[in-house]
C-alpha positions in Angstrom: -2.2 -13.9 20.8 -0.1 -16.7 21.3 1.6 -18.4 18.0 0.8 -21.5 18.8 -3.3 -20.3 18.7 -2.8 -19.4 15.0 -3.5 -21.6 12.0 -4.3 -24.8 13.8 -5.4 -26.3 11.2 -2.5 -26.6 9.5 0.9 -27.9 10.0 4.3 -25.6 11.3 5.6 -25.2 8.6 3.2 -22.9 6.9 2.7 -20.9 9.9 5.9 -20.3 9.9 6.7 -18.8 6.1 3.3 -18.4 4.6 2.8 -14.3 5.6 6.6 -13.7 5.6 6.7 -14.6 2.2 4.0 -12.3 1.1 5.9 -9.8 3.2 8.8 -10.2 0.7 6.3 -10.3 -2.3 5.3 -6.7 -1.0 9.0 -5.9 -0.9 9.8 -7.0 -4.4 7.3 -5.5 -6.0 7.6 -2.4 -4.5 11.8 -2.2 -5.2 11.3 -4.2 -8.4 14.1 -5.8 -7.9 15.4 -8.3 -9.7 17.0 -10.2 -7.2 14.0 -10.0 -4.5 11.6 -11.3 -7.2 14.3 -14.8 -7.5 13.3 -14.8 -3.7 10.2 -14.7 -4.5 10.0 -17.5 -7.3 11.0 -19.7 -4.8 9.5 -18.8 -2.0 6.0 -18.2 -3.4 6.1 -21.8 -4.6 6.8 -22.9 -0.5 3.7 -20.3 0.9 2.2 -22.7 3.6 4.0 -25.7 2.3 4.2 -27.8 5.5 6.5 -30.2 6.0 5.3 -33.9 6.5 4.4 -34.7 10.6 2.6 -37.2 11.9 -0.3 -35.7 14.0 -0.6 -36.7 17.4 -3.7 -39.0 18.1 -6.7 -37.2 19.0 -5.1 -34.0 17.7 -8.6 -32.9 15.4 -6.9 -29.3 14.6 -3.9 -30.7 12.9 -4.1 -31.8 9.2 -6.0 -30.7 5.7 -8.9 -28.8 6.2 -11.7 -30.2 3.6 -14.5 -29.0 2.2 -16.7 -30.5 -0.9 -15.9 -29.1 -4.3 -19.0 -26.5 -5.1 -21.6 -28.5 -7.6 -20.9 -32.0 -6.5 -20.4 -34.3 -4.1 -15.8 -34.5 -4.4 -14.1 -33.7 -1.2 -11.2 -31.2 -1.8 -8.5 -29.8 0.6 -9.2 -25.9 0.7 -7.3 -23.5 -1.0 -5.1 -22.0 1.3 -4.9 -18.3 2.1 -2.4 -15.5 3.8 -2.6 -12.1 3.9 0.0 -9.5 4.6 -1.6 -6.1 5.4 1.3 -2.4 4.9 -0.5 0.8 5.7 0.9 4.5 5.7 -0.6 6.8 7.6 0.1 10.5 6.5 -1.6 13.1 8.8 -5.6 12.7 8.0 -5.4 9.8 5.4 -4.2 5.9 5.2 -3.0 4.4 2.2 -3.4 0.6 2.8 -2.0 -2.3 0.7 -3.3 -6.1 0.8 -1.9 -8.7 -0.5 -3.4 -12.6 -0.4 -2.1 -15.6 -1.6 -4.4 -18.2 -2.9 -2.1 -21.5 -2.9 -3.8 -24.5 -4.3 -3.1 -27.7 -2.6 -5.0 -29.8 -4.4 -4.6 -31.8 -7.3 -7.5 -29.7 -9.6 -7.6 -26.8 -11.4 -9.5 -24.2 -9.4 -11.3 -21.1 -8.9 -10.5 -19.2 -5.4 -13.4 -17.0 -4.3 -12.7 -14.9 -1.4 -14.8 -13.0 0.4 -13.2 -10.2 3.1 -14.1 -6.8 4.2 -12.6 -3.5 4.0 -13.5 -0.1 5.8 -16.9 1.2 4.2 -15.2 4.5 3.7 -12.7 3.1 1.8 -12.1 3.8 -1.9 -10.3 0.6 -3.7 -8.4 1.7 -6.8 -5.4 -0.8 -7.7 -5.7 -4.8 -8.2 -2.2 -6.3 -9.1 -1.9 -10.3 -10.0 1.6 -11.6 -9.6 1.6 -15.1 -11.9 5.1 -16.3 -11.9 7.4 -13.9 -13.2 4.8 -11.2 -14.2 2.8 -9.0 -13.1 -0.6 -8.3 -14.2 -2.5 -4.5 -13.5 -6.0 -4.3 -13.1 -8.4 -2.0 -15.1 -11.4 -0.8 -13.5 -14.1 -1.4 -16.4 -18.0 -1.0 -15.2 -19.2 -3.9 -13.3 -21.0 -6.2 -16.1 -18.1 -5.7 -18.8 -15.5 -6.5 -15.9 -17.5 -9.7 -15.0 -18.0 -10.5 -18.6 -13.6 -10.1 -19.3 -13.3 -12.0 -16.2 -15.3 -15.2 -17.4 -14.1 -15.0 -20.9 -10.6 -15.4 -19.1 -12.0 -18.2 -16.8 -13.5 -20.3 -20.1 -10.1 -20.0 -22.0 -7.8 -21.2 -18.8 -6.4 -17.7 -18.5 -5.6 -16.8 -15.1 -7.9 -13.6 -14.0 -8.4 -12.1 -10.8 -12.0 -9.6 -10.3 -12.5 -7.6 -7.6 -16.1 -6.7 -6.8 -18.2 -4.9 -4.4 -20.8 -6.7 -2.9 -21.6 -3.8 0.0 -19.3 -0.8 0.5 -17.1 -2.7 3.2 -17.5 -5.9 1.9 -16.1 -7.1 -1.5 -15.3 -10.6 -3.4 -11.7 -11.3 -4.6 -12.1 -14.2 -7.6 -9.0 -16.0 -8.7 -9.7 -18.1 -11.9 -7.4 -20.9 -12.8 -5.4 -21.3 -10.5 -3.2 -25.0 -10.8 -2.3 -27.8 -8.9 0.6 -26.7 -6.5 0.5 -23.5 -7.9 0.7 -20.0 -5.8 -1.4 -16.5 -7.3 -0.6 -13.4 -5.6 -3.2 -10.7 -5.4 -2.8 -7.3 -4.1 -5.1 -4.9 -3.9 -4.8 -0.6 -2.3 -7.1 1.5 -1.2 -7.0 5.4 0.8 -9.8 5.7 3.3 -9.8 8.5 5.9 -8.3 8.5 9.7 -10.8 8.7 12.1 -10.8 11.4 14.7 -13.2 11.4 17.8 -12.5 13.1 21.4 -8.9 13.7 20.3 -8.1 10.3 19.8 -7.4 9.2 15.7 -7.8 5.8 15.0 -8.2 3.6 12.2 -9.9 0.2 11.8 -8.8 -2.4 9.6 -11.9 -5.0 9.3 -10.6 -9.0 8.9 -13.5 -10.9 8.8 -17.3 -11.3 7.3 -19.3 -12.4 9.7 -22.2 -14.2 9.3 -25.7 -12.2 8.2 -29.0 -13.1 8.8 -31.6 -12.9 5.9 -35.4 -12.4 7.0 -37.8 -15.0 5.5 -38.7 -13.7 1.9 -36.0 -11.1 1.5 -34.2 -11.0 -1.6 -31.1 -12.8 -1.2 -27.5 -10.8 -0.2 -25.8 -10.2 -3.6 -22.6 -11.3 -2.3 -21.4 -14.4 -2.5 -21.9 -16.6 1.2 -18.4 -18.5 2.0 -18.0 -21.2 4.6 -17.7 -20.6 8.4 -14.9 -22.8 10.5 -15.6 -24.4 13.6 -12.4 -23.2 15.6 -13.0 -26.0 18.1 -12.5 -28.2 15.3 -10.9 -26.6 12.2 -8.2 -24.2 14.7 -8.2 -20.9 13.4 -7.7 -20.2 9.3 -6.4 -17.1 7.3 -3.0 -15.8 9.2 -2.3 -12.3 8.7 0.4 -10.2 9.2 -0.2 -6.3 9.5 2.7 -3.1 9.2 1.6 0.5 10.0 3.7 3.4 9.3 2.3 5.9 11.5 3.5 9.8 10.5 0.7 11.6 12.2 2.7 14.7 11.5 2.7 15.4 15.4 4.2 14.5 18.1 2.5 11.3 19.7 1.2 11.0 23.5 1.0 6.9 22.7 0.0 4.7 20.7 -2.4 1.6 21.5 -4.7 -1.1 20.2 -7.6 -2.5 22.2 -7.9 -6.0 19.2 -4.2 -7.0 19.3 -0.3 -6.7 21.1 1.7 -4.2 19.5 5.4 -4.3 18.2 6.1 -0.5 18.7 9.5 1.0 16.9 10.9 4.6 16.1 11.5 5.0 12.4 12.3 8.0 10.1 9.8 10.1 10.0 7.2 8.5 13.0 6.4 4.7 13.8 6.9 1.6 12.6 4.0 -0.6 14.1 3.6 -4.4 13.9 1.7 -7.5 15.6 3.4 -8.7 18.9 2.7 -12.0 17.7 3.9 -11.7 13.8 0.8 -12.9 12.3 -2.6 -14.3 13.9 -5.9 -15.4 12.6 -8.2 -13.2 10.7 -10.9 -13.4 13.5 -11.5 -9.8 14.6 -11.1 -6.2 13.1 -7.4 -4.6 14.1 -7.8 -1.1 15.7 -5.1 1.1 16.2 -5.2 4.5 18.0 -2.9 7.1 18.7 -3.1 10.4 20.6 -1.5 14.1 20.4 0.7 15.0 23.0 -0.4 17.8 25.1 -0.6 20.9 23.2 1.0 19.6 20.5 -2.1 18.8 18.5 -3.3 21.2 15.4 -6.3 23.0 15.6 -7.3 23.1 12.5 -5.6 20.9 9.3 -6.2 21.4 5.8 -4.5 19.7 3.3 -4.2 20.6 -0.8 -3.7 17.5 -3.8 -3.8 18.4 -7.3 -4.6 15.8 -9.4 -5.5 16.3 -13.3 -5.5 19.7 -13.3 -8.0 19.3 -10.6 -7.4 20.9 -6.9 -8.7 19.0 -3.7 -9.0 20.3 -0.4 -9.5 18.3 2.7 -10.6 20.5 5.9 -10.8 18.9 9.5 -11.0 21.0 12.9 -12.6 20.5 15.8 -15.1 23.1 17.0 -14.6 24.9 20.4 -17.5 23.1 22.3 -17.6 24.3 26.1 -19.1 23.0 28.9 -23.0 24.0 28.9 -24.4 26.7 30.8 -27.6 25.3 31.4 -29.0 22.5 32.9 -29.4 20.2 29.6 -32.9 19.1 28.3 -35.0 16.4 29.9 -34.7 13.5 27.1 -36.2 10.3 25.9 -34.0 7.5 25.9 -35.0 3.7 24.0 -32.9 1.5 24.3 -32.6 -1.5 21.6 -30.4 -4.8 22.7 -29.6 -7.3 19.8 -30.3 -10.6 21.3 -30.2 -12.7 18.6 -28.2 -15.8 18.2 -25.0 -14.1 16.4 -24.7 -11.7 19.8 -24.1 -15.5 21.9 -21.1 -15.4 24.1 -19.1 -12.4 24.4 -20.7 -10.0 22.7 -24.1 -10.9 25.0 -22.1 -9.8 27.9 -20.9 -6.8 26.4 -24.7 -5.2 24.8 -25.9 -6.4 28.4 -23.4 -4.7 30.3 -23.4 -1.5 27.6 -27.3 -1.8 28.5 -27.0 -1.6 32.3 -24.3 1.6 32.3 -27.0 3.0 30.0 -29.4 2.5 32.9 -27.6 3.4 35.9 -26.6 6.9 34.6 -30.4 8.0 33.2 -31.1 11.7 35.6 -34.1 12.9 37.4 -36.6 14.3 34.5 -35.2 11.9 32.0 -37.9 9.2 30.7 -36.8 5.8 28.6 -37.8 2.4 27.5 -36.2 -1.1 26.6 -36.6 -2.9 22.8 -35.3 -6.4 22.8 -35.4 -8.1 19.3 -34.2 -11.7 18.2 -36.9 -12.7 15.2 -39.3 -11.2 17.5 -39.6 -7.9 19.4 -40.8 -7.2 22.8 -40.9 -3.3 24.2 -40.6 -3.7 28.3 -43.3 -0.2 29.0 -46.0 0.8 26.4 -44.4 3.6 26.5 -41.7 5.9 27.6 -41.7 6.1 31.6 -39.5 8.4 34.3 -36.0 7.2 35.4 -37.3 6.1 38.8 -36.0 3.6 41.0 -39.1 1.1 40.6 -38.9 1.8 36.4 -35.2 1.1 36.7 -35.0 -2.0 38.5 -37.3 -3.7 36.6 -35.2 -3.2 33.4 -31.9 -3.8 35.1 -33.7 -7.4 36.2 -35.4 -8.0 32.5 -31.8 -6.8 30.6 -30.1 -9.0 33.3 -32.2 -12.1 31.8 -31.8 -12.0 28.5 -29.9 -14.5 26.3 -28.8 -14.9 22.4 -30.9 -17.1 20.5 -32.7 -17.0 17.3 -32.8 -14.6 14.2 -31.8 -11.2 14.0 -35.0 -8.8 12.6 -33.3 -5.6 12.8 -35.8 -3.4 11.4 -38.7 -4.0 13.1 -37.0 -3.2 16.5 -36.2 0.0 14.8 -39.4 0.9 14.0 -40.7 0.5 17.6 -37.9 2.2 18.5 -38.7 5.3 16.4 -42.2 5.4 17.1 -42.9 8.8 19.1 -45.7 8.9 21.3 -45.3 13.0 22.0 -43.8 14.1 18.8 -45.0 17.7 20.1 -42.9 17.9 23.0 -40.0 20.3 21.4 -38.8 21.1 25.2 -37.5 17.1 25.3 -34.5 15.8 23.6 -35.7 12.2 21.8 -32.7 9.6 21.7 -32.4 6.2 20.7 -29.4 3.8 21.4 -28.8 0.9 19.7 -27.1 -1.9 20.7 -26.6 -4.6 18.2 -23.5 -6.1 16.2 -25.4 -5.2 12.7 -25.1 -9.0 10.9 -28.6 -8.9 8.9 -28.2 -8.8 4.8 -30.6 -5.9 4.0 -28.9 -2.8 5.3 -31.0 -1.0 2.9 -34.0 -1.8 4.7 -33.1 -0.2 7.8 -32.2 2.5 6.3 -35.3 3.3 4.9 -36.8 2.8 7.9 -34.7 5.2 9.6 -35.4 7.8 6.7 -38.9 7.6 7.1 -39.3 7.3 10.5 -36.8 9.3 11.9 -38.5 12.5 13.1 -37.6 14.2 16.0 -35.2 11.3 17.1 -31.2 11.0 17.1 -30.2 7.5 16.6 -26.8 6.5 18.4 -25.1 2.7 16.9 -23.2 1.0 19.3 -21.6 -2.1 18.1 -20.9 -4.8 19.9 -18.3 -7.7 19.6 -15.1 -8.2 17.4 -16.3 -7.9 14.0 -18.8 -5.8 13.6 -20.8 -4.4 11.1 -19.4 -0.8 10.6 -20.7 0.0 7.2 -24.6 -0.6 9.2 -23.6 1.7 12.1 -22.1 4.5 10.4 -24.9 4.7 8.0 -27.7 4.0 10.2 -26.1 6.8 12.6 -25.6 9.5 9.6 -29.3 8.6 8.5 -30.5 8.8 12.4 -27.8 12.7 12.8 -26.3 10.4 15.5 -23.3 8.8 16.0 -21.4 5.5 16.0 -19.6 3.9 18.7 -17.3 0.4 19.2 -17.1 -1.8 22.0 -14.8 -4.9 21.6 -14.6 -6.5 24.7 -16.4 -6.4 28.0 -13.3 -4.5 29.2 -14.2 -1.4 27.6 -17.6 -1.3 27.9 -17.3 1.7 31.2 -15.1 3.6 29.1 -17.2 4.0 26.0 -20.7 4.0 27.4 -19.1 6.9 29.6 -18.0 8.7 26.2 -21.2 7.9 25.0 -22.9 9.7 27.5 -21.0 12.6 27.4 -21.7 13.0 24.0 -25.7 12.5 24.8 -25.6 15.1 27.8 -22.9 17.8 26.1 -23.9 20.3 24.1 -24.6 19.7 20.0 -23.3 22.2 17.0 -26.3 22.0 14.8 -26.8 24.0 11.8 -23.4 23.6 10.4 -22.8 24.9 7.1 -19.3 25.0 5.3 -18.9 27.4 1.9 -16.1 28.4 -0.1 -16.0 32.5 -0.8 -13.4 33.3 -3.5 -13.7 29.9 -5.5 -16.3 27.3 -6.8 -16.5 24.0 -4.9 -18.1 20.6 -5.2 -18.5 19.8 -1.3 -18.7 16.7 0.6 -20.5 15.6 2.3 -23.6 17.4 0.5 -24.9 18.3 4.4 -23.0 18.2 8.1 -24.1 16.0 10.6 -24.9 17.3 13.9 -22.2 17.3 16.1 -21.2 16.1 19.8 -18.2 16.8 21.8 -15.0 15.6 20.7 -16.7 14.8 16.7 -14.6 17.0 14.3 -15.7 18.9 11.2 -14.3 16.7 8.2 -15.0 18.3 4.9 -13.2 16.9 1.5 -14.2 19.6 -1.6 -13.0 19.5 -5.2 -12.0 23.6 -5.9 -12.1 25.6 -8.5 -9.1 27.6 -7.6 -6.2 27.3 -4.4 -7.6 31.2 -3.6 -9.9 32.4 -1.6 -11.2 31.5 2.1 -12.9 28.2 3.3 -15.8 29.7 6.0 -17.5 27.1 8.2 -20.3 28.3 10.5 -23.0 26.9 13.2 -24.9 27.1 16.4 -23.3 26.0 19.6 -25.2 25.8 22.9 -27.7 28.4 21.2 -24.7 30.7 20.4 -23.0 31.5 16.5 -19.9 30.1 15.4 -17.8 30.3 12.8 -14.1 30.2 11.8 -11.9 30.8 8.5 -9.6 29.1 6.7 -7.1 30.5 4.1 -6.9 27.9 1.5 -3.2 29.0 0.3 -2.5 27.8 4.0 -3.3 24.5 3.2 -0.4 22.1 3.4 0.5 19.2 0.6 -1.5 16.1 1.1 -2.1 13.1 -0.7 -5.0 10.5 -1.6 -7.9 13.9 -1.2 -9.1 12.9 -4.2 -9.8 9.3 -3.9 -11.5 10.2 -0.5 -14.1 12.9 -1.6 -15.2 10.8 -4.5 -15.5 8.0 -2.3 -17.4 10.8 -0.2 -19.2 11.9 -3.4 -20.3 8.0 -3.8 -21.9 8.0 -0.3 -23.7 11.1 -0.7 -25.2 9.3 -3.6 -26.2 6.2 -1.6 -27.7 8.4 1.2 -29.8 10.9 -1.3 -31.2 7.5 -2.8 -32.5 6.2 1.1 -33.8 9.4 1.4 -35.5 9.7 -1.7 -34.4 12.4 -2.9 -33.1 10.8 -6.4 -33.9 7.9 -8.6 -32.5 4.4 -8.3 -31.1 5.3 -11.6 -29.8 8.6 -11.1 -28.0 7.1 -8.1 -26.5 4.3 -9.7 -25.4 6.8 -12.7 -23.8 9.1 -10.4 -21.9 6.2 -8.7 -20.5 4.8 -12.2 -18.9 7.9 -13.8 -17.5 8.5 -9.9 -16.3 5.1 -10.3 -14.6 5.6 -13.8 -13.1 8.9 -13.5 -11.6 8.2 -9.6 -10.6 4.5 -10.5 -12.4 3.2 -7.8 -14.3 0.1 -7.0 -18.3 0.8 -6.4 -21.5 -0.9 -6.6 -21.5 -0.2 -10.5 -17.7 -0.7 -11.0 -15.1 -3.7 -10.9 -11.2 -4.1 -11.3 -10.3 -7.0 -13.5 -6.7 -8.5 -14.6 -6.1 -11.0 -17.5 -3.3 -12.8 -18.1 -3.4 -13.3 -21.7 -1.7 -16.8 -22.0 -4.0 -19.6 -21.0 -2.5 -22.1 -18.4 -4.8 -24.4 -17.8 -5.0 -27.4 -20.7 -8.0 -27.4 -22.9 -10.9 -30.1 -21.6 -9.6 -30.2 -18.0 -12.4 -29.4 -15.6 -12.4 -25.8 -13.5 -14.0 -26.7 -10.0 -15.3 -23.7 -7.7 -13.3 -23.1 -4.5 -15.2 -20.6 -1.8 -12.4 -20.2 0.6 -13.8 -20.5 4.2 -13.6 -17.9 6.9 -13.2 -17.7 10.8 -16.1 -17.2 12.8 -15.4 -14.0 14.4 -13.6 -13.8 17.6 -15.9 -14.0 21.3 -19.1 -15.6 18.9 -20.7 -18.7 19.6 -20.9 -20.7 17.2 -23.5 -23.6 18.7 -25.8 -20.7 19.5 -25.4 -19.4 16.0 -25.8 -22.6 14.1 -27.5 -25.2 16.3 -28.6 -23.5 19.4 -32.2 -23.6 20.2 -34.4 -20.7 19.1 -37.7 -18.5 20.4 -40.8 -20.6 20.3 -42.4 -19.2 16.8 -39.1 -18.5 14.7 -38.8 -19.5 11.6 -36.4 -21.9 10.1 -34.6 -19.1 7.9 -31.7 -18.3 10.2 -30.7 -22.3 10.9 -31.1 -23.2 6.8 -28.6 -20.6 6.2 -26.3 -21.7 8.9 -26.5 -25.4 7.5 -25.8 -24.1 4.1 -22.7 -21.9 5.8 -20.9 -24.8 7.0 -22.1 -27.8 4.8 -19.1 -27.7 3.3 -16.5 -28.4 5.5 -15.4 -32.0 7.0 -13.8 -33.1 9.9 -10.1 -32.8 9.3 -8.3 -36.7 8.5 -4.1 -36.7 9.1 -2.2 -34.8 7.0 -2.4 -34.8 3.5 1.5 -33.0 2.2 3.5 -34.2 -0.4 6.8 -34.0 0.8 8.5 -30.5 1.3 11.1 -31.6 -1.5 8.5 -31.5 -3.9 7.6 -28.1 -3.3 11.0 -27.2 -3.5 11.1 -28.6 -6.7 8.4 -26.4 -8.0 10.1 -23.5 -6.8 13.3 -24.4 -8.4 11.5 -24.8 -11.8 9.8 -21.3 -10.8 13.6 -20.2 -10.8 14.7 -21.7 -13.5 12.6 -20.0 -15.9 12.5 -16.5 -13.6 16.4 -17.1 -15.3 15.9 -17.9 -18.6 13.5 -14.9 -18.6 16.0 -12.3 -17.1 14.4 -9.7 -14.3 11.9 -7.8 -14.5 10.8 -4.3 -12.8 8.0 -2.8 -12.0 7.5 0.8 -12.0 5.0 3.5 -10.4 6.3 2.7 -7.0 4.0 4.5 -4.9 6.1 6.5 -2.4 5.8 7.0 1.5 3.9 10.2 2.6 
């Protein structure tokens, strides 16, 4: 992505510095170095300072972006954010650390709230706040007290920073107090799990929320809904910058990303990986694969972390699935395309063209349907009918006419998708496919529906488009003992509707069951998913003892299987506990959709999880206070909700003011006035001269100085 594409909304100057100098912030507080931090005073007084230019006329992306002041009617230039994004990848886990800068540009004390995702099987345990020369360490406290030390901070001008979960891969980062001209720094870290499919391991970094549709009379999303540029006016917002240390602990075949150009270099111990570019807009998830060389790849890995007193074990291997014997089932194929108005553009092509491989590559014996669903829902057949040419080519022509429009009423078009006309047939193979980019607010709805109606059915998530909702599609696949699959761009569409399919037509390992002989465990997950060819067995387990034999058995193709792990094999890994209680957390969620606990028990379950891991849950918060108020007594706090870039390859005249299927209701185009309401159309530029930021770093200095260094231990080392 060219440079010149990023930021366009502001002026060169803060492209130029603003992630670099949250690159050094990373570096100083990781070396706690005295020196680096006198870099940093000054420099983290100039993050996206621009220098004064005249803009060009009719040049609509350069200059202040504004928005009004929440509660009243003031226009205010935004508070300004850049991200810089390290990760270390060490065999089966990623520790990742974010850090935003919130620089305030206005001329009023103010209140940053951010709202950005992270990966939903991600466990968030560390909140730091850099405030000049110090730096503040968040606690996790449970959710109420955290919000209650947070506002208490807010009312007495104390800067505070809270970091909340509003889903588990979306969370809210609220900066209180924050001054005129003044820069806050806010890092947070979290260890999720490298994912591992068809011998390819990946991970995904999400970048941006997009926008979700609410259904008329649903209880409003509980996190907090930010603004939405218009890149054709606004440019694109939010530049990150992103670092991957990749030690897979093998040697690599190659190393690729199908969201963004790579910088690829050797360093000791595996790869240094960075953006081609340096830094672009946070517009679309970053998704970087790499692959084994031939013969090179472990069978099996398990990996040993003692924490506490406490022994963790993390198993992963990939079962020995062969090519099937006999001629596969007939099946029962629906299909369900998203074509509601946050699937206009790119991501139409994309579920259309998903939709059509879908259809070309049904066999002989083989019977399907079509679900579309915008705020209605409309099922092509009445019910399933046989892959025959006539069948066929009227779906290909009804797929082929489809456009986005209107709202996006997910769980109806699940419903019909689940219903199962000949629930007694046990010689067919039921399948459902779901095409769809997941942006609705009640997740939990379609979960339930997929608990209750599942039945016979395996439900299969693909989704579609740069952005989308992964914490839907993984759950709505684990619910549906199906699996999830990605498709960015229209370029990849072949290849992973063919992966797809081979996992539909190849043989499943069902009846999976892992125990522990020699040794008391607390597995999870609680139960194993069904698996498809390529999907790996990933187990996480908290031990009673590092003795003993881990024993994992199952049906393949009809036949037993099972293999055996010596647990005093198991090499030295880090971050195993973070990732089974964040495991532990899920299993919670899931036994709650499937009834099979209380809201309450749930929710207790997930809070002494939440305590005793340090992480951030739906019942737990990180909060940091700095105890000396800096904003003066009597002078007004206005709100600040930092916009956010529609995601890349959406529409956004379809989504907010394109017309809509006779008989929708108003819902979807109230909340898209609401979404952008906000912002104005950006004037010439509004800097103070760069001398006067200069001058506030200089006084930053000056009393980074008279206070001497400062260091900050627990450096987390490199795996």
């Amino acid at each position: 992505m060219p440079a010149s594409d990023v930021g366009a909304s502001r002026g060169p100057s803060q492209n130029r510095f603003g992630p670099r100098v949250i690159a050094l912030a990373n570096l100083a507080l990781h070396r706690g170095a005295a020196g680096l931090m006198l870099v940093l005073a000054v420099l983290a007084a100039l993050v996206f300072c621009r220098e004064s230019f005249a803009a060009e006329p009719g040049d609509v992306t350069s200059g202040a972006l504004m928005m009004r002041a929440k509660g009243g009617d003031q226009v205010v230039e935004a508070v300004r954010l850049g991200a810089d994004i390290d990760m270390t990848v060490s065999g089966l886990t990623v520790r990742t650390r974010v850090t935003q800068a919130f620089r305030n540009d206005t001329d009023h004390w103010v209140e940053a709230v951010y709202v950005y995702p992270l990966p939903d099987d991600g466990g968030v345990d560390t909140l730091k706040m850099v405030v000049g020369n110090k730096v503040i360490v968040g606690e996790i406290k449970k959710k109420a007290e955290a919000q209650a030390i947070y506002d208490a901070a807010k009312a007495q001008g104390k800067k505070a920073a809270l970091v909340e979960q509003g889903r588990p891969n979306m969370f809210t980062n609220s900066v209180a107090n924050v001054g005129p001209g003044e820069t806050v720094l806010v890092q947070i870290e979290y260890q999720a799990p490298v994912a591992v499919s068809a011998g390819d391991y990946s991970l995904r970094v999400p970048l941006v929320v997009a926008p979700r549709y609410t259904s008329p009379g649903a209880p409003a999303a509980p996190d907090a809904r930010a603004p939405i540029v218009d890149p054709r006016v606004h440019g694109k917002i939010n530049p990150v910058t992103i670092t991957v240390h990749l030690r897979a602990g093998f040697p690599l075949a190659g190393v690729s990303s199908a969201s963004h150009a790579l910088d690829v270099r050797d360093e000791h111990g595996g790869k240094r990986i960075t953006l081609a570019s340096g830094e672009v807009p946070a517009d679309r998830d970053f998704v970087l694969t790499w692959r084994a060389a031939p013969l090179a790849a472990p069978a099996v890995g398990l990996f040993h972390e003692k924490v506490a007193s406490e022994d963790y074990v993390l198993a992963q291997l990939t079962p020995p699935i062969a090519a099937r014997a006999t001629t596969p089932a007939p099946r029962d194929i629906v299909f369900v395309i998203d074509n509601s108005g946050s699937m206009g553009g790119e991501s139409m092509a994309q579920a259309k063209a998903s939709l059509a491989y879908g259809l070309a590559h049904l066999k002989p014996g083989d019977r399907f349907n079509v679900v579309r669903f915008d705020d209605t829902v409309t099922v092509l057949f009445p019910g399933a009918v046989s892959a025959d040419a006539a069948h066929l080519a009227k779906a290909q022509t009804y797929v082929a006419s489809l456009d986005a429009d209107g709202g996006t009423e997910m769980i109806p078009a699940m419903a019909a998708a689940l219903q199962d006309d000949h629930a007694g047939e046990t010689g067919r193979v039921r399948q459902v496919v779901f095409l769809t980019d997941g942006a609705i607010g009640d997740e939990q709805g379609l979960f339930d529906t997929i608990s209750a109606n599942r039945g016979r059915s395996r439900v299969f998530m693909v989704g579609i488009g740069s952005a989308p909702n992964t914490y839907l599609m993984n759950r709505a696949a684990e619910l549906g003992r199906g699996t999830f699959t990605h498709i960015g761009s229209t370029d990849a569409v072949e290849g992973a509707m063919r992966q797809l399919f081979d996992k539909l037509e190849s043989p499943v390992a069902t009846n999976l069951a892992v125990m522990f002989e020699g040794t008391e465990a607390d597995l999870a997950p609680a139960v194993l998913p069904d698996l498809y060819r390529g999907e790996p067995i990933t187990v996480a387990a908290r031990v009673g003892a590092m003795k003993g034999v881990l024993r994992i058995r199952g049906m393949i193709d009809g036949k037993p299987w099972e293999t055996r792990i010596s647990l005093k094999d198991a090499e030295a890994g880090k971050g195993i506990s973070k990732l089974w209680a964040r495991r532990k957390v899920t299993d919670a969620e899931v036994a709650r959709s499937l009834a099979q606990i209380s809201e309450d028990e749930a929710d207790a379950r997930v809070l002494k999880l939440g305590l005793d891991h340090q992480l951030v849950t739906s019942q737990t918060s990180l909060v940091a206070v700095d105890k000396t108020p800096s904003r003066p007594a009597g002078t007004p706090l206005a709100r600040a909700d930092l916009p956010l870039n529609l995601p890349a390859g959406w529409d956004f005249d379809v989504l907010f003011g394109g017309a809509r299927h006779p008989g929708a209701d108003g819902q979807a185009d109230a909340d898209a006035d609401q979404q952008v309401a906000g912002l104005d159309l950006p004037q010439t530029a509004t800097d103070g001269p760069l001398l006067v930021m200069i001058g506030l770093g200089l006084l930053v200095l000056g009393g980074l100085l008279g206070a001497g260094g400062w260091i900050l231990s627990d450096r987390r080392k490199a795996a």
